[in-house]
N, C-alpha and C positions, 0 to 999 in steps of 0.2 A: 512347568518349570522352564521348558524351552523357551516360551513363547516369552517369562518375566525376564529371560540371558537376551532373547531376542531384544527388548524394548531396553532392557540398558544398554546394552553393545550401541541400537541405537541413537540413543539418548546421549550418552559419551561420545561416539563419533561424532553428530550436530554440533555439541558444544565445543571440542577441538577444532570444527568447521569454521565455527563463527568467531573463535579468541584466533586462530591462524589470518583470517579475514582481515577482522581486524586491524593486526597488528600490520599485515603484509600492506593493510590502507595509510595506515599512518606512517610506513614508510615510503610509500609513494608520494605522501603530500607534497614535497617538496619538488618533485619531478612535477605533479601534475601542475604546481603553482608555477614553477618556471613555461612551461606549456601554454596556459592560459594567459600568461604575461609574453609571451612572443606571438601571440596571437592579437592581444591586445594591439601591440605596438603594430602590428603588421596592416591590423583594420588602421590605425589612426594614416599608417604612410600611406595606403589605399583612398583615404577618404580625401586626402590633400591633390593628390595627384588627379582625384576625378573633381574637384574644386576647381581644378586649373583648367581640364578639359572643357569641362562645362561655360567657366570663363570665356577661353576662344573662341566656342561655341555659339557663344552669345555675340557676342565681341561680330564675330563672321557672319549671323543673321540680321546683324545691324547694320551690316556693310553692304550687303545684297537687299536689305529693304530700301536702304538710301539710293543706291543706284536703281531699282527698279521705279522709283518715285519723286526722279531729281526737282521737282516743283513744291517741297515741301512746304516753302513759305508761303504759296500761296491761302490764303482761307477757304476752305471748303465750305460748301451749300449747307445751310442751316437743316437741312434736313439729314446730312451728313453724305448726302453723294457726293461726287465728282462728276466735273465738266471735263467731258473727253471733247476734242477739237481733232478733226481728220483734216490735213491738208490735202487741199484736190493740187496735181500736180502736172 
């Protein structure tokens, strides 16, 4: 007899477990959706801002490849080397 008060006792507790759960979920929906929607917008300001860095970035290794290679017009060797020239001085 104890052991069938035992398995309802906890069979009633689980189930007030799970409707308390529940209901405690669906009232957080709204919290948890404003949450993931400031999260949202937080990735999109993030992603803009590294957009722009990245930009400069690029923008800045174009500026130091053109000054490290001021002869760009020249046509390079069909084999794709370059003619280095040493002036004896």
């Amino acid at each position: 007899m104890e052991g069938v008060l035992g398995f309802l006792g906890f069979s009633l507790g689980a189930s007030l477990g799970v409707s308390a759960a529940r209901a405690l979920g669906q009232g957080l929906r709204p919290t948890l959706r404003t949450i993931v929607r400031t999260g949202m917008a937080a990735g999109d300001a993030i992603a803009g801002v590294t957009a722009e860095a990245r930009e400069s970035w690029h923008d800045l290794q174009a500026e130091v490849e053109a000054e490290r290679t001021p002869n760009r017009n020249e046509p390079a060797a069909r084999n794709g080397s370059r003619k280095i020239v040493i002036a004896k001085g």
